[in-house]
C-alpha positions in Angstrom: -27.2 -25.7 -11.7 -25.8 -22.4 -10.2 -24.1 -19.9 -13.4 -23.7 -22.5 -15.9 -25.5 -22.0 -19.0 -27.4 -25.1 -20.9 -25.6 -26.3 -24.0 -27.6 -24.7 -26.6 -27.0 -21.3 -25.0 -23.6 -22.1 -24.7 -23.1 -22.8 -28.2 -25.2 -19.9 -29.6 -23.0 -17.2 -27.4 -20.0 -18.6 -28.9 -20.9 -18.5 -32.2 -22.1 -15.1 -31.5 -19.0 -14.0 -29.9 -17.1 -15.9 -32.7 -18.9 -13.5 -35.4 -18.4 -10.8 -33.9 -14.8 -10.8 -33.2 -14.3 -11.7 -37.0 -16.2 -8.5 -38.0 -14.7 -5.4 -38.5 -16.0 -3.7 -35.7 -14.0 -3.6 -32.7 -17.1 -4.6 -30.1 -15.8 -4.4 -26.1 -16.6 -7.1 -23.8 -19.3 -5.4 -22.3 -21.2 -4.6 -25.4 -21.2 -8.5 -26.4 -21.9 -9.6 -23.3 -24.8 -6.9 -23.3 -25.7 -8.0 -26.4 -25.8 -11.3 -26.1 -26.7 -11.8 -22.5 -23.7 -13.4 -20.5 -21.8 -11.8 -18.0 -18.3 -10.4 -19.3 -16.6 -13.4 -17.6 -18.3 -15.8 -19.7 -17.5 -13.1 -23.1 -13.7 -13.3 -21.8 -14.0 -17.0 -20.9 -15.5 -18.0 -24.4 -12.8 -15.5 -26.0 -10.1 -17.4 -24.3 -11.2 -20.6 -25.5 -11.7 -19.4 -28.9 -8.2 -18.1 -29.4 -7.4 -21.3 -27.7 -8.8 -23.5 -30.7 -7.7 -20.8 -33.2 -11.2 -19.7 -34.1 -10.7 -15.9 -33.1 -7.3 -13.7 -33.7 -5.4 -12.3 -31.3 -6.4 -8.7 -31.0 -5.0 -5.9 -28.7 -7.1 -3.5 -27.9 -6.9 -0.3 -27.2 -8.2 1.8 -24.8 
């Protein structure tokens, strides 16, 4: 099955991600893939799509 993630782990990170975009915390890539347990590809992947279906807002960060 190689990196892909079963569908019930998929949907749990997203909603994860999801919730924690919307809270006021600015949380990097790292620390919710950390916390969550995806690699930051799959955080900036699921971000992506997110933003995509107007679920997250865009946010710039700063560094």
């Amino acid at each position: 099955m190689g990196g892909k993630l079963k569908l019930r782990k998929r949907i749990k990170a997203l909603q994860k991600i999801q919730e924690m975009e919307n809270s006021n915390i600015p949380y990097s890539t790292l620390a919710i893939a950390k916390k969550i347990g995806v690699s930051k590809s799959t955080v900036s992947n699921y971000r992506k799509a997110l933003r995509k279906e107007g679920l997250i807002e865009e946010k710039r960060r700063v560094s």
